[in-house]
C-alpha positions in Angstrom: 0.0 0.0 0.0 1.4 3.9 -1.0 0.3 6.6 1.1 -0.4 10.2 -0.5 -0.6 12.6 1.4 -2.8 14.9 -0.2 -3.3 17.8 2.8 -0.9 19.1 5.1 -1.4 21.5 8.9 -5.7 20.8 8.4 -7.3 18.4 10.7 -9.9 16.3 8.6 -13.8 16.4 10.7 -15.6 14.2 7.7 -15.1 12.5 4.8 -17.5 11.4 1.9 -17.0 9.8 -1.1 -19.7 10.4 -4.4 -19.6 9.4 -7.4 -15.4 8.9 -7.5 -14.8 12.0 -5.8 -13.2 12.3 -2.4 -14.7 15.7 0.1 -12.4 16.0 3.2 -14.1 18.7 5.8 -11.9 20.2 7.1 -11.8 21.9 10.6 -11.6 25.3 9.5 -10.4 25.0 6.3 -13.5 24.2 4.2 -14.0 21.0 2.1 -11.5 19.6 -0.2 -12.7 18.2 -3.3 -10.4 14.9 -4.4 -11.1 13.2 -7.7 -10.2 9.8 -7.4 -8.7 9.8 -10.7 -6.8 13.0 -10.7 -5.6 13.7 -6.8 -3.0 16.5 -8.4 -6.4 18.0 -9.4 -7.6 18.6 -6.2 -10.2 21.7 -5.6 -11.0 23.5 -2.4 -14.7 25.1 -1.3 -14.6 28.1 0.9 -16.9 30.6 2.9 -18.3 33.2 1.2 -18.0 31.9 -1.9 -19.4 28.3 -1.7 -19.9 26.8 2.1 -22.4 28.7 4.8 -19.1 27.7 7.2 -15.6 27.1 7.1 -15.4 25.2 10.7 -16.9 21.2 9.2 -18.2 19.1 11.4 -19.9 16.5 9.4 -21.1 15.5 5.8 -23.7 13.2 4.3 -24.6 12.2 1.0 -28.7 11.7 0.6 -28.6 10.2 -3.0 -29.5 13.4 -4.3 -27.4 16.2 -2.3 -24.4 16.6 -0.2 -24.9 18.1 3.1 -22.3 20.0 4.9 -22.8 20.7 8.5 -20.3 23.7 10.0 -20.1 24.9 13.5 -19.9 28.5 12.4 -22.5 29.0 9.5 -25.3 26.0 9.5 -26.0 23.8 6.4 -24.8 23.7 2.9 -26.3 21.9 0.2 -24.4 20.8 -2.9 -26.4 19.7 -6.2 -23.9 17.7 -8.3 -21.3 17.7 -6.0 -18.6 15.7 -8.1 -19.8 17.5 -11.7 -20.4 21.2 -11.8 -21.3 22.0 -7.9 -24.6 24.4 -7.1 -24.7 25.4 -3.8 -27.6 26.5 -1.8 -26.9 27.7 2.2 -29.3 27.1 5.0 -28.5 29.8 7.8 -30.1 32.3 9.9 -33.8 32.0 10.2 -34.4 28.5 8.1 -32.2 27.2 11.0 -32.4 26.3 14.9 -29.0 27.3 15.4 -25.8 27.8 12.8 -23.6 26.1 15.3 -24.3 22.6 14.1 -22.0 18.7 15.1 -23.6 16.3 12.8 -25.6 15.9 9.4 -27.6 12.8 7.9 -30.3 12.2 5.5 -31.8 9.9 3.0 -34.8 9.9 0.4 -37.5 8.1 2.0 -40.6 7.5 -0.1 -39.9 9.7 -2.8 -38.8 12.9 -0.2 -35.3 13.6 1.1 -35.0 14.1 4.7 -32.3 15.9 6.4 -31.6 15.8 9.8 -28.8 18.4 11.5 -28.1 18.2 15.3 -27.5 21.6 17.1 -24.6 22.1 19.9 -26.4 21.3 22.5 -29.7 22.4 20.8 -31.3 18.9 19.7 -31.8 18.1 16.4 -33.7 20.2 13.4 -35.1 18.9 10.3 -35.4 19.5 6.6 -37.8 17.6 4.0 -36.9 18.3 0.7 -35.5 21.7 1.0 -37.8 23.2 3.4 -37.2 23.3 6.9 -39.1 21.2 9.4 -39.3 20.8 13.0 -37.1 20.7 15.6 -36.8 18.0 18.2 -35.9 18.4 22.1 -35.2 16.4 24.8 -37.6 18.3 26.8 -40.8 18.3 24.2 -40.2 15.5 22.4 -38.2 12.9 24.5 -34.7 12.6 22.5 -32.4 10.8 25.3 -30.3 14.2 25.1 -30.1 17.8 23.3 -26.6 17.5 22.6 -25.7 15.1 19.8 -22.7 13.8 19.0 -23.5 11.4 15.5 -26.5 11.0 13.8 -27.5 8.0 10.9 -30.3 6.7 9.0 -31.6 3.2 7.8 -34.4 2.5 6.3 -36.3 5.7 7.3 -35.2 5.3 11.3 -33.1 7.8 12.9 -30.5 7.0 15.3 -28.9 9.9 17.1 -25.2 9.0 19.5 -25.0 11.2 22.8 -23.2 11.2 25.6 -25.9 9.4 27.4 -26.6 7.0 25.0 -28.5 6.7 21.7 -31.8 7.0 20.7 -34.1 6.0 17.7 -36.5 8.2 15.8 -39.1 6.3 14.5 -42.6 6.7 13.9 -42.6 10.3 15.3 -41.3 8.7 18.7 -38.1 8.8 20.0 -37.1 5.6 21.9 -34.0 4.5 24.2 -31.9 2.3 22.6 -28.7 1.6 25.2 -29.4 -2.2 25.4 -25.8 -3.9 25.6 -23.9 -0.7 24.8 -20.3 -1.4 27.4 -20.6 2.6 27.4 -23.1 5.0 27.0 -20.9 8.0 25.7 -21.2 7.7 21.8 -19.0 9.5 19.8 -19.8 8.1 16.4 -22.2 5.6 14.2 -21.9 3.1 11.3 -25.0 1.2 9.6 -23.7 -1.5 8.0 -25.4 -2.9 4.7 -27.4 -5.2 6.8 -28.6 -3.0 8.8 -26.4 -3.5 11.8 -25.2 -0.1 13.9 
């Protein structure tokens, strides 16, 4: 195996892969843009120009859009993310908070839904580019307001504290710390199967 290092002095928050093309989030720094194919050719999206946010804290790929969660300037959507990018930026009043620590999302039943956790502010929604409600611990029974990981299967969100996880299904949150050794969850995998 060669290692290439493609970016030096960034820490890497996320990574996503679409369609052949790498996107690095980078704390601070924006996303990097890596086609598999050409890693010389390497682009970078930025504040101001592109993102909501330069501070990345998470990415997710729907099927149809890549998300891109910042602690400093909410959500960006990406159309065509590894052709010619269009980029649309959720902030400000669309948004519970722009200080945001995870993104998922998937198209269930014909509609993509977004979900976006808030630091320390629970978790907000988007279906299909609108924005939606927002979930709390104290309204709505999410096993804590500040989320670490969030991921989606099969139209079921499961959301990692550091109390322990719960699962959004239904419109009802439910406990699901059942065998977990700890209850402080830092991150989440689905595997194909259906496995977390």
């Amino acid at each position: 195996v060669d290692f290439q290092p493609l970016l030096l002095q960034h820490e890497v928050t996320a990574l996503q892969e679409v369609d052949g093309t790498a996107f690095a989030g980078l704390d601070g720094g924006g996303v990097l843009v890596v086609p598999a194919g050409d890693l010389a050719g390497g682009s970078l999206w930025t504040a101001g120009r592109d993102l909501s946010g330069n501070n990345v804290k998470d990415l997710a790929w729907t099927g149809r859009y890549l998300w891109i969660a910042t602690a400093d300037g909410g959500l960006t959507r990406v159309e065509d993310p590894a052709g010619t990018p269009v980029f649309r930026q959720f902030t400000g009043t669309n948004l519970g908070s722009l200080d945001l620590t995870a993104v998922t999302g998937a198209v269930v039943g014909g509609s993509e839904r977004v979900y976006y956790a808030m630091n320390a502010g629970g978790i907000g929604q988007i279906v299909d580019g609108l924005s939606g409600n927002t979930y709390t611990a104290e309204q709505d029974g999410l096993i804590s307001n500040t989320v670490n990981a969030l991921q989606m299967w099969e139209g079921q969100l499961f959301i990692g504290t550091p109390v322990g996880i719960s699962r959004f299904a239904g419109n009802v949150f439910t406990n699901q710390n059942a065998g977990l050794g700890s209850l402080a969850v830092n991150d989440l995998a689905l595997e194909g199967d259906g496995h977390l």
